[in-house]
N, C-alpha and C positions, 0 to 999 in steps of 0.2 A: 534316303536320297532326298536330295532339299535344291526343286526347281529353281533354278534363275530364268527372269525372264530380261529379254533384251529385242532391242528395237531391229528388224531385219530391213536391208538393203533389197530392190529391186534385180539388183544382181546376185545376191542368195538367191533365190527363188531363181530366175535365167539359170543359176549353174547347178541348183536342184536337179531341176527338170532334165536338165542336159543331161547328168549323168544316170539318169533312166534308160539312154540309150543304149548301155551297155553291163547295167550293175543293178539288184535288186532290191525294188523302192515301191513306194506308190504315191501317187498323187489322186487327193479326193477335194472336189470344190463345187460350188454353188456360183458360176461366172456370170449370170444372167440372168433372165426371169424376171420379174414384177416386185418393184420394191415394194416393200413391207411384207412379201407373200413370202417370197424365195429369199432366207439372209445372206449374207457376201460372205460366205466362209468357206475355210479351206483348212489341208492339211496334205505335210510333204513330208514322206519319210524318207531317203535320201541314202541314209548310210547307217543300215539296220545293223545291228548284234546278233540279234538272232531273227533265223526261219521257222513258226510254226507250221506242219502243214499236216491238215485235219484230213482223217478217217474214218470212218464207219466205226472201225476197231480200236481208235485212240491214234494219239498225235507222236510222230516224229520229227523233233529240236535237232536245228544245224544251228552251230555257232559261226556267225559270218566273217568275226575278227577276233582279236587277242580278248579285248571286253568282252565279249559274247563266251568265250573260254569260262575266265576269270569267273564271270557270273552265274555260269551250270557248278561252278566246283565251290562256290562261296555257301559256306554253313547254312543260311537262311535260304537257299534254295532247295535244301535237301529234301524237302515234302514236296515240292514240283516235280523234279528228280527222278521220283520213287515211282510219282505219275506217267512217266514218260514212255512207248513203248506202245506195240500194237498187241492183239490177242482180245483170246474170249474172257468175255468179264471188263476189258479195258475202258472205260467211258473217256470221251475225248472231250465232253465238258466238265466233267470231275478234272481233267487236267487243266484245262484252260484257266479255271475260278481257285484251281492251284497256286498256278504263276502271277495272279493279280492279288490274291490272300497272301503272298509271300513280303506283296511292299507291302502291308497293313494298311489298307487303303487309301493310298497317296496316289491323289486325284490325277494328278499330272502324268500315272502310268500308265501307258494305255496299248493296246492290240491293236492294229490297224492292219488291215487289208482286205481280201474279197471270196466270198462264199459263191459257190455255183448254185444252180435249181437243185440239184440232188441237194446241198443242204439239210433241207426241210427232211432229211431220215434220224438227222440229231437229235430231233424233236420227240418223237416216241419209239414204239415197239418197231425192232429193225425188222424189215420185211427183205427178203429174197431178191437182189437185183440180177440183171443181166450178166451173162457168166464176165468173169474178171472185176466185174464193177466192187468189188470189195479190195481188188487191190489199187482204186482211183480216187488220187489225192480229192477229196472235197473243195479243198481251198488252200490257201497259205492266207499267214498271221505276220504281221512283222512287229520287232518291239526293238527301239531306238533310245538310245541316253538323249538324243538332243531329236529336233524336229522344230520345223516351220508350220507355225499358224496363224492363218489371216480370222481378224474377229468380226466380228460383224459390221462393225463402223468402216471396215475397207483397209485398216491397216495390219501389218506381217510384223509376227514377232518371232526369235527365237528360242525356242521354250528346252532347255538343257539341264539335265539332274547331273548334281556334283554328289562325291560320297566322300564321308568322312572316311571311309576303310580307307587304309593305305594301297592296298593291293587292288582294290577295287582302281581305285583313282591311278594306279601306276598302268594299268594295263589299260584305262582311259587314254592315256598321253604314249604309247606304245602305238609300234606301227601295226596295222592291221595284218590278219593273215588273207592269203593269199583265196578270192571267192569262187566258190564250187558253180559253174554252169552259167559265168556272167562275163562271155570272150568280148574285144572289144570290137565298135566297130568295122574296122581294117581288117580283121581276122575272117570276119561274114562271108560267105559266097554266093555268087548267084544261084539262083535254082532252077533257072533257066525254064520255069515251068510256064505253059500257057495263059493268055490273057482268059478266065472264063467267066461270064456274068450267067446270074440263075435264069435270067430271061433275056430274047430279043428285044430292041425298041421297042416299045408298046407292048407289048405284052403283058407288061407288070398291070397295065388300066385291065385289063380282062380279069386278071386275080382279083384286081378291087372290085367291079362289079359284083363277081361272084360271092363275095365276101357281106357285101350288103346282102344279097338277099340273102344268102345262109343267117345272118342276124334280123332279117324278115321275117324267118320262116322256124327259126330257133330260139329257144331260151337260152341265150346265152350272155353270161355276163358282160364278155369284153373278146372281141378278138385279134391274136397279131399276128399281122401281114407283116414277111420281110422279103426280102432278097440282098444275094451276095455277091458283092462285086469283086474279083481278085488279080491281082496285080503283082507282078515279082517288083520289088523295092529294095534290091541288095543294094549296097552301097547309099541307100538314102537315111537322112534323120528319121527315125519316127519322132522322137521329140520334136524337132521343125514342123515335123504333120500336127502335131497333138497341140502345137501352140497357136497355129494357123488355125487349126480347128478349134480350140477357147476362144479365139481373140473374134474368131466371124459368126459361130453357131449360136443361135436364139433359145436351144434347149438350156434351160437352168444348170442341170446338173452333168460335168463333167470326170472322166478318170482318165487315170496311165497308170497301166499296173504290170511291171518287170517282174515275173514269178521267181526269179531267178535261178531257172531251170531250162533257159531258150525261148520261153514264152512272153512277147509284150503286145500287152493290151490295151488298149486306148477308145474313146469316144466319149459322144453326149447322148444325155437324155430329159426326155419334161418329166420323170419317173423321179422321187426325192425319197431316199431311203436313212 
């Protein structure tokens, strides 16, 4: 694979993000923050090939479109391949360090998207979760021939791997197949469900107090207070939300992440990972 880079339009990025609202993508950036602390970067995966999505047990690969096909069945992936698949014995980062050993280290390839807290069981010796929790995706992976990235200096590029395979590049230029779990829109219903917030007015200042002195009176590192606000939004953008929220919020680091399974994600954080 042999990156082209080229110069992106404010309107790639606008129609990025847009079709987040309906198709499985993510968006990762650094909007604000303190210059020199927090850099201006970002990154827009848009219109993925494939879904990884991480288990306890090992990872199972959706191919999103024709290319996503093309490239499970292409010779040089058959040691990824092999990796694929849940069960005992299966390491799902034995697969992951698969499918990037497959381009031979071409920098430009890359994994992107979002791990839960459970996560951290990838790490070592699997311990016993909660019943079913072994059948509960950890995260999704997404891996894109092309993608949007802002560099640090503030400007958006397109960063796009070309392949000399014929087949490879023919089902490049082929129409996508039709995406698993990503309806649009117009299709959405309401859910008619109730306005509920975790507290009344004021209420939330009561936790906070309580919260200080529990770190008065404790060894404790660090503690987080939240509460949840919930609102039915059928027929609205989340993308409109997610961009209203970049353009006003003062926390540095911001996401939108379409799992592609009915799930989207969105907000900021002063948190930089």
């Amino acid at each position: 694979a042999l990156p082209i880079w080229r110069p992106a339009a404010a309107t790639d990025l606008a129609t990025a993000i847009a079709s987040l609202d309906h198709a499985p993508g993510i968006y990762l950036g650094c909007d604000a923050g303190i210059v020199g602390l927090h850099p201006s970067q970002a990154i827009v995966i848009a219109d993925p090939a494939l879904a990884l999505r991480v288990f306890v047990d090992g990872v199972a690969v959706t191919a999103l479109d024709a290319f996503g096909a093309a490239l499970l069945g292409h010779p040089a992936m058959a040691g990824f391949v092999a990796t694929i698949g849940r069960g005992e014995g299966r390491s799902p980062l034995a697969s992951l360090r698969a499918f990037l050993a497959a381009w031979n280290g071409a920098e430009e390839v890359r994994l992107v998207g979002a791990l839960g807290f459970e996560a951290h069981r990838l790490a070592g010796r699997r311990r016993p979760g909660p019943a079913g929790d072994e059948e509960s995706s950890l995260g999704v992976l997404f891996f894109a021939p092309a993608l949007l990235r802002r560099q640090a200096a503030g400007t958006w590029e397109r960063v796009t791997l070309e392949f000399d395979d014929a087949a490879l590049a023919a089902a490049r230029a082929s129409a996508p197949l039709p995406r698993p779990g990503a309806p649009a829109p117009a299709e959405a219903a309401p859910t008619g469900g109730p306005v509920v917030d975790d507290f009344p007015p004021g209420a939330y200042a009561a936790v906070i107090a309580s919260g200080v002195r529990r770190l008065a009176d404790t060894p404790l590192v660090s503690l987080t207070l939240s509460q949840s606000f919930r609102r039915d939004v059928a027929g609205a953008s989340i993308a409109a939300a997610f961009e209203t929220l970049r353009a006003a919020h003062p926390a540095p680091a911001t996401f939108f992440f379409n799992t592609g399974d009915g799930e989207r994600v969105f907000g900021a954080s002063p948190d930089l990972q």
